[in-house]
N, C-alpha and C positions, 0 to 999 in steps of 0.2 A: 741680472734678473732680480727683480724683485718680489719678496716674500709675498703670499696670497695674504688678504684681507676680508674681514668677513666684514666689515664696515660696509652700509649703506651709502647709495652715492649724500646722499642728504649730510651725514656724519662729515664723509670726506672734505664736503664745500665747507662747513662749518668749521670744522677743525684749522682747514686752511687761514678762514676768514678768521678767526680766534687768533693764529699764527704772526697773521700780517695788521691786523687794526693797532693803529697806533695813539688813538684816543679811547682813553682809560674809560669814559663813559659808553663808550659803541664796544667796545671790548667787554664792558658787562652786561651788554645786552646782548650781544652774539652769546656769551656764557649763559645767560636765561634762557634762550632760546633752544640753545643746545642740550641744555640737562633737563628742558619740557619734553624734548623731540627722545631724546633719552628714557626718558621716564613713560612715554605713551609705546616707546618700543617695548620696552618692559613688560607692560601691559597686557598687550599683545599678546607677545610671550609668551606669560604667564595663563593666557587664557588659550591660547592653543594648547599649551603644556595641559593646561589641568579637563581640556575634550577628549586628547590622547588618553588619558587616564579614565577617565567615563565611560570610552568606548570600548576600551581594554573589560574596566570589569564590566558592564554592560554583556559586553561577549562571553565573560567566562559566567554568567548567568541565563545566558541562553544557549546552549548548545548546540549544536546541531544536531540534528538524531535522526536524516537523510541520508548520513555517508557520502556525498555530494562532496566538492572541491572545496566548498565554503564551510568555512569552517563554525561562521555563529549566526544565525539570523532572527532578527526580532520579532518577526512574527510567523504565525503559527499558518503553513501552507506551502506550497508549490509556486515557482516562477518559470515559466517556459519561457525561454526565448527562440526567435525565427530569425536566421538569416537570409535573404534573398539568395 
């Protein structure tokens, strides 16, 4: 069995392809490509990581003051919902 992977299929082909090129020139282009593809994961990342965090304090700025399940909501009122 082999070990779980949090790599991207994108990472995986890449790596491969980095692996097996045997001109030195397509081998540093696969390497550019990979540490772009890299770099915009990052990105990414970073910008989910720092909504997680907005929303977090976001929430401990609005409290809820319904008693209700929900614990934060940003605006000021009642939402009913209907199920058929």
């Amino acid at each position: 069995m082999s070990p779980k992977s949090d790599l991207c299929e994108t990472c995986k082909i890449m790596k491969l392809e980095i692996q097996y090129a045997t001109e030195h020139e397509k081998k540093l282009e696969i390497i550019e490509k990979y540490l772009a593809h890299l770099n915009r994961a990052k990105q990414e990342r970073d910008y989910y990581n720092s909504n997680i965090k907005r929303a977090v304090e976001d929430g401990k700025c609005n409290l809820n003051t319904t008693e209700s399940q929900v614990l934060y909501k940003t605006f000021k009122g009642s939402a009913h919902i209907i199920y058929d």
